[in-house]
N, C-alpha and C positions, 0 to 999 in steps of 0.2 A: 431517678434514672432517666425518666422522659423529658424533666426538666433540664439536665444536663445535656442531653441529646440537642435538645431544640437548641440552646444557647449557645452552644457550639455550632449549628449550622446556620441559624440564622442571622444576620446582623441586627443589635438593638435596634435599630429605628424599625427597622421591617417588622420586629414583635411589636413595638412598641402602634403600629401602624393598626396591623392585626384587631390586634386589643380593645382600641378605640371603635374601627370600625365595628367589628362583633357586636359590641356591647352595644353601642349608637344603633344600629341594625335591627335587634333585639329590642330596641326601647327601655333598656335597665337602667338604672339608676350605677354609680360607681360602687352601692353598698348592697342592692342586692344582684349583683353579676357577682360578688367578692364571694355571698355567700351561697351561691349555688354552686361556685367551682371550687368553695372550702378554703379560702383566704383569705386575711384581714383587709376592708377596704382600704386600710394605708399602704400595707402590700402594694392591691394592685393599682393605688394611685404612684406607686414609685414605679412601679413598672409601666404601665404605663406613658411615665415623663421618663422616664429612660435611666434614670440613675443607676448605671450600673455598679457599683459601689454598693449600695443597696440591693440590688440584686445578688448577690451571689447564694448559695446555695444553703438554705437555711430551713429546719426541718417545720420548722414552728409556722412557716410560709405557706406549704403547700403539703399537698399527700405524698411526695414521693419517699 
């Protein structure tokens, strides 16, 4: 549901912006940022690069 939310409001680059900076911010690594928010770091390396093709809403992804 939150997932959906956001994707709809926001444009991919601006998550995809988000994302990097956070995790850069944080000093994580792309694999353990994946698992502290509960998703595969391939996940969030497509998300991340933006593909959105790959993104769409897939349960296995994320908690929602």
């Amino acid at each position: 549901m939150l997932y959906n939310l956001i994707m709809e409001v926001l444009p991919m680059q601006d998550i995809q912006d988000i994302l990097i900076k956070k995790r850069k911010d944080l000093g994580l690594s792309l694999r353990n940022a994946a698992k502290l928010i509960g998703i595969s770091h391939s996940y969030l390396s497509t998300l991340e690069k933006g593909d959105r093709k790959s993104t769409r809403l897939n349960s296995s992804h994320h908690p929602d």
